[in-house]
C-alpha positions in Angstrom: 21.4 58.7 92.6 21.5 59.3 96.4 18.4 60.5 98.1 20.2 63.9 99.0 21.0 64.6 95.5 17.7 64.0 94.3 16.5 66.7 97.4 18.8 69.1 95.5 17.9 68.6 91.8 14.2 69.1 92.9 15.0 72.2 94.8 17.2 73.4 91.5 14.3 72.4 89.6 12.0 74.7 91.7 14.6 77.7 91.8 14.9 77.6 88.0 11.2 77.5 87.1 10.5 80.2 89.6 8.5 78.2 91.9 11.3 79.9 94.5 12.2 83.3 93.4 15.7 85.2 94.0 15.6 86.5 97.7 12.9 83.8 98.8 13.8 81.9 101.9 13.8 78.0 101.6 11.7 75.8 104.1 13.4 75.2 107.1 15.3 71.5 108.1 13.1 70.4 109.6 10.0 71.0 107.1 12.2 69.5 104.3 12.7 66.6 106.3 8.9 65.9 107.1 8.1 66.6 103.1 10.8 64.3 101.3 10.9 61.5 104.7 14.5 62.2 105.8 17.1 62.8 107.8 18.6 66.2 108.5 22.0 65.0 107.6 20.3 63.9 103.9 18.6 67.6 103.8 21.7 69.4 105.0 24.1 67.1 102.3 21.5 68.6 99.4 21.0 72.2 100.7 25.2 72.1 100.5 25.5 71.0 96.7 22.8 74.3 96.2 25.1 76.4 98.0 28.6 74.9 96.0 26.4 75.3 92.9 26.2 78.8 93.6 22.1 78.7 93.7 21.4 79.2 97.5 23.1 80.8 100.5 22.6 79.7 103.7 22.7 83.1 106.5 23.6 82.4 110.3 20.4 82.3 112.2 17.8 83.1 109.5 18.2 80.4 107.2 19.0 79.5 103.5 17.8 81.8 101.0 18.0 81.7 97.0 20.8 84.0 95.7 20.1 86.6 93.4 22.0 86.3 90.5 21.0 89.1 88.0 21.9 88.6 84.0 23.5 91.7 83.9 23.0 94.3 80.4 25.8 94.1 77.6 27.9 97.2 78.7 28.6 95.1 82.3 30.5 92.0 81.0 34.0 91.7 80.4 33.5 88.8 78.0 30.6 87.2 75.6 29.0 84.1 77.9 25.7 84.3 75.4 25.1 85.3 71.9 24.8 88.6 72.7 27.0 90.5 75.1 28.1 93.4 73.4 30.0 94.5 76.3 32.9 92.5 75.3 33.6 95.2 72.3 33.7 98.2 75.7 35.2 96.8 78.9 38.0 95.0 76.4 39.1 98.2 74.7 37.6 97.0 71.4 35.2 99.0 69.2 33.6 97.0 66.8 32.0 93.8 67.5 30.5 92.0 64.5 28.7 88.9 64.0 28.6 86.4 61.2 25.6 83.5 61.3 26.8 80.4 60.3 23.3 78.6 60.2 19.9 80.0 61.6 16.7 77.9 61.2 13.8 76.3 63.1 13.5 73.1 64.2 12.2 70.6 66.1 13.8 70.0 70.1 15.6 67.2 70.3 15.5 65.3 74.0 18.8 67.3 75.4 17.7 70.6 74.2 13.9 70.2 75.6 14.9 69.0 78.7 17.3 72.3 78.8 14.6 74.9 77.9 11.9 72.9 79.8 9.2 72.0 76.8 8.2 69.3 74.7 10.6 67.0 73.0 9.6 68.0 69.4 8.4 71.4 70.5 10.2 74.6 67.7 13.3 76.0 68.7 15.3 78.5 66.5 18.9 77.5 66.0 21.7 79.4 65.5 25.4 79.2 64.9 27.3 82.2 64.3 31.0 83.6 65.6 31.8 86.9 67.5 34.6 89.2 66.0 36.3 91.9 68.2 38.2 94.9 65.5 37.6 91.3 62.6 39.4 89.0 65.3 36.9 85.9 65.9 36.9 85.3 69.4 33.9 82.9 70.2 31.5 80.5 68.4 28.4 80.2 69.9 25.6 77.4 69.3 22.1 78.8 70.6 18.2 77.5 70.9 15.4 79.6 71.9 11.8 78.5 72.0 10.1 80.0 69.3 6.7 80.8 71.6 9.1 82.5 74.1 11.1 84.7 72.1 9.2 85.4 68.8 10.1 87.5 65.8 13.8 86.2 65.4 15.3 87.7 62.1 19.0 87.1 60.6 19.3 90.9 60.9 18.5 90.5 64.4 21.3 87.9 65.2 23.7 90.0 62.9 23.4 92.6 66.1 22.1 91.7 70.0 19.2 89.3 70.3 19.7 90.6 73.9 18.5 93.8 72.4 15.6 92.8 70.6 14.0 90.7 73.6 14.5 93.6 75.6 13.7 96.6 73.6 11.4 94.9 71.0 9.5 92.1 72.8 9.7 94.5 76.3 10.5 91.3 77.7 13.3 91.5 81.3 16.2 88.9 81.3 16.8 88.1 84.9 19.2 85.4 85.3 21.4 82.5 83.8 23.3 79.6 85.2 26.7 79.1 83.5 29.0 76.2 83.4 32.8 76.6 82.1 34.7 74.1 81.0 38.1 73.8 79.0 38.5 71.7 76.0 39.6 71.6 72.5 38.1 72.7 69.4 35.9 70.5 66.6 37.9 70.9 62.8 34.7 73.2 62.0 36.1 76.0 65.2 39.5 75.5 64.0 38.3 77.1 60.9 35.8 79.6 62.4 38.4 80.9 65.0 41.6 80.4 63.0 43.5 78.5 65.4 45.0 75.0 65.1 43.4 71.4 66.6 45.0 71.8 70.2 44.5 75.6 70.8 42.6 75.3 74.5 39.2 77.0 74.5 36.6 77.4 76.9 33.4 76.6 76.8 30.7 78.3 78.2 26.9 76.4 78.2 23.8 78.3 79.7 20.3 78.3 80.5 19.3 82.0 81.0 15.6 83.1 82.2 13.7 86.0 82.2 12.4 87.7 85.2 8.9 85.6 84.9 10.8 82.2 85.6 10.6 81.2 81.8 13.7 79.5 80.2 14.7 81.4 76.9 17.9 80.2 76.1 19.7 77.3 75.7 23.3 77.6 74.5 26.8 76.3 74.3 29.6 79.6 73.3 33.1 78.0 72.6 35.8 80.8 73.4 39.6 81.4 72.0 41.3 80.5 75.2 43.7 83.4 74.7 40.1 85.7 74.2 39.0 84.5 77.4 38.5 86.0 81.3 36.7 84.7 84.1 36.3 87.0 87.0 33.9 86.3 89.9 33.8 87.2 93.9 33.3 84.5 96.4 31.1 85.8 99.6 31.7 83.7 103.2 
């Protein structure tokens, strides 16, 4: 690894355990260059990978700041990126959005899911698998861990409607933000049943790490899409 991308994973490990919050302004060049011991060129090479990552924006004369990027509530989304985004059911033209859990159960994290949610390996998680059906049509599979300390009180019932809902209106707790990845690929034989499509049907995949407002991670979770079930809509700023 490259001294500027190790500058940029521990500024993306700062931004995403709150140590710098959405709207905070980033230390100038020349401080980051006297902290980490190098060149400009090195600082400006990492500050650029936070802005292509979508995490920071750098503003003519003032300096580089860390974008706010808000989860927004279930009515706003066009399509399901979590376990929960009812919205899917409204902005699509669909009514009824049901649920069916596939698996739900706690266990221990193993080493890639602890070092998503940012605990101990071995520390609870709840897991759950269940697909998303718009009007009986399954359109995404989703694979989800939450830290049982974070988000207690996780019920079957709960999952069979918005989790979403009950950290929100239940625990009183404020989602804030998640970073998303997409990628395309094909589905395991266990999706091809789940979504009723065949081995090379594309679908996206969507995996997250979402936070609430206080900087804690509460989610960890991969949701594999129908490709035909599927739209990505998002606004570049210069």
């Amino acid at each position: 690894m490259t001294k500027y991308e190790r500058i940029a994973n521990d500024m993306k490990e700062k931004i995403e355990s709150g140590v710098y919050k959405p709207n905070d302004q980033l230390p100038f060049e020349a401080e980051m260059c006297d902290h980490y011991g190098v060149s400009r060129i090195t600082v400006k090479k990492a500050m650029d990978l936070l802005v292509n990552e979508g995490l920071v924006v750098k503003r003519r004369g003032a300096g580089t700041f860390v974008k706010n990027i808000t989860l927004k509530t279930d009515s706003e989304y066009p399509y399901s990126t979590s376990n929960q985004f009812s919205g899917f059911a409204n902005t699509e033209g669909h009514t009824h959005v049901t649920s069916m859990v596939h698996d739900f159960q706690v266990v221990p994290a193993n080493k890639e899911v602890a070092a998503r949610l940012k605990i101990e390996e071995g520390d609870f998680v709840y897991y759950i698998e269940r697909t998303r059906c718009s009007e009986g049509e399954p359109y995404v599979v989703e694979y989800t861990y939450m830290p049982i300390d974070v988000i207690p009180g996780v019920k079957r019932e709960v999952l069979e409607n918005s989790i979403y809902e009950h950290i929100s209106k239940d625990l009183g707790l404020k989602i804030k933000s998640a970073h998303r990845t997409v990628r395309a690929t094909l589905p395991t034989e266990k999706e091809e049943e789940y979504l009723k499509i065949d081995h090379c049907f594309p679908i996206l995949e969507v995996e997250q790490v979402a936070f609430l407002d206080d900087g804690r991670i509460f989610e960890y979770s991969k949701s594999r899409h129908r490709g035909d079930r599927f739209e990505l809509k998002t606004v570049s700023v210069q």
